[in-house]
Kinemage of the C-alpha trace (Angstrom):
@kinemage 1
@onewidth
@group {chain A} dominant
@subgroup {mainchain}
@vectorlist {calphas} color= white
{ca unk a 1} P 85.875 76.400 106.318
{ca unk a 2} L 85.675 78.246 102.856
{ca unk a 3} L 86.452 76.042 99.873
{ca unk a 4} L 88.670 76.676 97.581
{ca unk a 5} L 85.967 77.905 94.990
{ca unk a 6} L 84.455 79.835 97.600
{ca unk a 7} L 87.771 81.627 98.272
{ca unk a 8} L 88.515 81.591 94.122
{ca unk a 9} L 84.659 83.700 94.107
{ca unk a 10} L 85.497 86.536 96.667
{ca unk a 11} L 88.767 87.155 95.733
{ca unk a 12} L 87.411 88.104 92.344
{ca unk a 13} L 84.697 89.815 94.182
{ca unk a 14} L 87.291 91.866 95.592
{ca unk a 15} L 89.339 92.368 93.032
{ca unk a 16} L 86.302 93.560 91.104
{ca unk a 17} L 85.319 95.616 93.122
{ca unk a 18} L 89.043 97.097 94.485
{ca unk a 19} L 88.145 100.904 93.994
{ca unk a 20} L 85.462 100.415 96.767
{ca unk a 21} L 87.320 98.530 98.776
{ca unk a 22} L 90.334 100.746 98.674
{ca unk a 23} L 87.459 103.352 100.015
{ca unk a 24} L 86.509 101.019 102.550
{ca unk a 25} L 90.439 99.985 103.866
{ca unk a 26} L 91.303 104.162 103.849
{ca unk a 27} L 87.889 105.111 105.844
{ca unk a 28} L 88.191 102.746 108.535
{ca unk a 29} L 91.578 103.809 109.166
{ca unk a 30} L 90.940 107.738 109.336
{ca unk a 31} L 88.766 106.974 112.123
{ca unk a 32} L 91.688 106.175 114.266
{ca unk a 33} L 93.939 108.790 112.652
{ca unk a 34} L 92.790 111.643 110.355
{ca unk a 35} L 96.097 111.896 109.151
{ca unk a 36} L 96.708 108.411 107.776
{ca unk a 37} L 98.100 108.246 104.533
{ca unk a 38} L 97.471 105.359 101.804
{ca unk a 39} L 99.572 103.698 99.069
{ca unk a 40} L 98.833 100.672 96.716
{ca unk a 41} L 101.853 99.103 95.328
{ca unk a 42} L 102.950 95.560 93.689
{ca unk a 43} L 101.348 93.633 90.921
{ca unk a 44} L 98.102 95.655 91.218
{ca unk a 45} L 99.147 98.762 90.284
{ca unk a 46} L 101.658 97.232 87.690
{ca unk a 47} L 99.049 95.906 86.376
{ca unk a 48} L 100.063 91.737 86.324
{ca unk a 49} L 97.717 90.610 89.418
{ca unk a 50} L 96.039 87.399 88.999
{ca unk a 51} L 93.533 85.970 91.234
{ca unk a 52} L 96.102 84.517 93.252
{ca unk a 53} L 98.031 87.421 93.833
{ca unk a 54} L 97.998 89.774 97.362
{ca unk a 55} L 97.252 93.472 97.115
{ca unk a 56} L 99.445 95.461 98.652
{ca unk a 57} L 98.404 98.221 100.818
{ca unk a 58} L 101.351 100.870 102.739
{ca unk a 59} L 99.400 102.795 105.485
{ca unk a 60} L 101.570 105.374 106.769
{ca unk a 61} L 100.817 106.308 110.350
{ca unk a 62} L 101.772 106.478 114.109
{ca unk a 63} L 99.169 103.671 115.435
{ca unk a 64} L 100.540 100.853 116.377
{ca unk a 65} L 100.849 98.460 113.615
{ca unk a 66} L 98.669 95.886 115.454
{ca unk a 67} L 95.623 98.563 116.348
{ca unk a 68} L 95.481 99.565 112.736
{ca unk a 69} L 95.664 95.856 111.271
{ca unk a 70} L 93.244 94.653 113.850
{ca unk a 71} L 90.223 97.346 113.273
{ca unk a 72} L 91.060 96.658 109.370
{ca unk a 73} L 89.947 92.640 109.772
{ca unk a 74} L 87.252 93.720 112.074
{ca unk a 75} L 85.858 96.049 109.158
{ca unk a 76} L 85.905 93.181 107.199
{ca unk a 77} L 89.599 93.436 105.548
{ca unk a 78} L 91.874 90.469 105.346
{ca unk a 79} L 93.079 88.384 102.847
{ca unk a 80} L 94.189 88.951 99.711
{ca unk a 81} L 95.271 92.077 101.701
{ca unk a 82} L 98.266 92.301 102.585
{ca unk a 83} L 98.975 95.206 105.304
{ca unk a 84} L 102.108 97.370 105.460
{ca unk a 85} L 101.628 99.511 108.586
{ca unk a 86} L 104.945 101.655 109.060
{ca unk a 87} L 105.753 104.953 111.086
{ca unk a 88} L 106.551 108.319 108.835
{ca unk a 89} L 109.931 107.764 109.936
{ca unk a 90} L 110.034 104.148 108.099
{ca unk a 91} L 108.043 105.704 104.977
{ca unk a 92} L 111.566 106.068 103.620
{ca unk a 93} L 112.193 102.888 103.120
{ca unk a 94} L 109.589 102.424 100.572
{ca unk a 95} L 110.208 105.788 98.443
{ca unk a 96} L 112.076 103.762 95.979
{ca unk a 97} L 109.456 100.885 95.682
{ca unk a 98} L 107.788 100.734 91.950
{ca unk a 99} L 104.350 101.542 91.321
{ca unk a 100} L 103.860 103.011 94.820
{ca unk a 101} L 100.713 104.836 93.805
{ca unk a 102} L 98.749 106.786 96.352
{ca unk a 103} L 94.960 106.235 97.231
């Protein structure tokens, strides 16, 4: 079981480090579908993050929402991401969301 200064030490890994996992979250998801798109959004992009604080990820695509979220913790991706796996159809509902920056 990870203490809670191991889990204090990778979050800042991965916060540190959030370009390359960005890279890492968006390639291991175009192996199941080329066409995949990406979007960070939340208190990352805004800028006020703390350690504490979940980065939001939108992955647009037509996997199933469980295939997609399973091969991302298998590659190694789980928290402080937090996975928003919608259809192109249900893209609309986040057009209007603030900071929704594409990656």
């Amino acid at each position: 079981m990870e203490t809670a200064v191991e889990a204090a030490n990778r979050r800042k890994q991965i916060f540190s480090h959030l370009s390359e996992n960005l890279i890492g979250i968006r390639d291991a998801v175009l192996k199941l579908d080329k066409d995949a798109r990406f979007y960070l959004f939340g208190s990352v992009p805004a800028g006020t993050s703390i350690l504490s604080s979940d980065i939001d990820i939108l992955i647009i695509t037509d996997l199933p929402v469980e295939v997609v979220i399973s091969n991302l913790w298998k590659s190694g991706f789980s928290d402080p991401f937090e996975f928003h796996v919608r259809s192109q159809d249900n893209f609309v509902m986040y057009r209007n969301v603030k900071n929704l920056t594409p990656f």
